[in-house]
C-alpha positions in Angstrom: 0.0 0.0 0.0 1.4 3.7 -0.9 0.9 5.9 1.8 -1.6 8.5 -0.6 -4.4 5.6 0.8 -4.1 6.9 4.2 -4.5 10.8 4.0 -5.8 12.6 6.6 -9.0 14.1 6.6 -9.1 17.9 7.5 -10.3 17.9 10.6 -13.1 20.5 12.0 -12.2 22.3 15.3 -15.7 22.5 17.1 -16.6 26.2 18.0 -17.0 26.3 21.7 -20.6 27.3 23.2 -19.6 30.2 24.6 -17.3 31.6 21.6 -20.4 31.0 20.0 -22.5 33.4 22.1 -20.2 36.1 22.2 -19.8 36.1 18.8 -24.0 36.4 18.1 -24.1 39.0 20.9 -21.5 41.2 18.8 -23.5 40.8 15.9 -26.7 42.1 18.4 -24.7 44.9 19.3 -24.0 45.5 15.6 -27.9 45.5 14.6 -28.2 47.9 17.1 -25.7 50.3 16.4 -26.9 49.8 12.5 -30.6 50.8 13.2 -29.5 53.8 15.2 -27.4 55.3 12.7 -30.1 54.2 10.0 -32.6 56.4 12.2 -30.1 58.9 12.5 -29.0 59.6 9.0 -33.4 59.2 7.8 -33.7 62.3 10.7 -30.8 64.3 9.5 -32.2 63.9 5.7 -35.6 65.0 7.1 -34.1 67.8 8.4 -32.0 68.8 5.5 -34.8 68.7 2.5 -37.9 69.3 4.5 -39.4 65.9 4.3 -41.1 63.7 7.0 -40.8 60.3 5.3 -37.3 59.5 5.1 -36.7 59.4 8.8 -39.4 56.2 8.7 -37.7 54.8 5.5 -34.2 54.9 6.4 -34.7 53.1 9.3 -36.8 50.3 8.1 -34.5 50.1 5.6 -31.7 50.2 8.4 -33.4 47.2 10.3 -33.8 45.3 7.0 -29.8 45.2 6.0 -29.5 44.8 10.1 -31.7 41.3 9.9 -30.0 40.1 6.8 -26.0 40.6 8.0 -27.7 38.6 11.7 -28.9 36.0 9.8 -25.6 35.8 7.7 -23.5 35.9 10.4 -25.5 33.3 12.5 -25.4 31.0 9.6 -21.2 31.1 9.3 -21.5 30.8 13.0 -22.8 27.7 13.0 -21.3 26.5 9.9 
């Protein structure tokens, strides 16, 4: 037998519970911070043409890209 029969798998390291958690409670925090400054820059807009709409559509807009980068980064979490 050559030795190419017996190569060695790559083996996974398995994420530890808690690095787990602390990694999806950055990504919380990130949400967060994303929303607020979503609100923020729909106010400031409001404020600079006159408006009252965009504060309300930045920041659905805001938690929208917020949800999809949390799901993204909960799915190469637990990848």
């Amino acid at each position: 037998m050559t030795k190419n029969n017996f190569q060695k798998q790559p083996h996974k390291k398995a994420k530890k519970p808690l690095h787990k958690a602390l990694q999806l409670s950055g990504a919380g925090l990130q949400m967060g911070a994303t929303i607020y400054l979503g609100y923020l820059l729909g106010k400031w807009l409001d404020a600079k043409f006159q408006t009252t709409y965009l504060e309300q559509s930045i920041t659905l807009l805001a938690v929208f890209l917020a949800m999809y980068s949390l799901i993204k980064q909960a799915q190469k979490i637990n990848d």
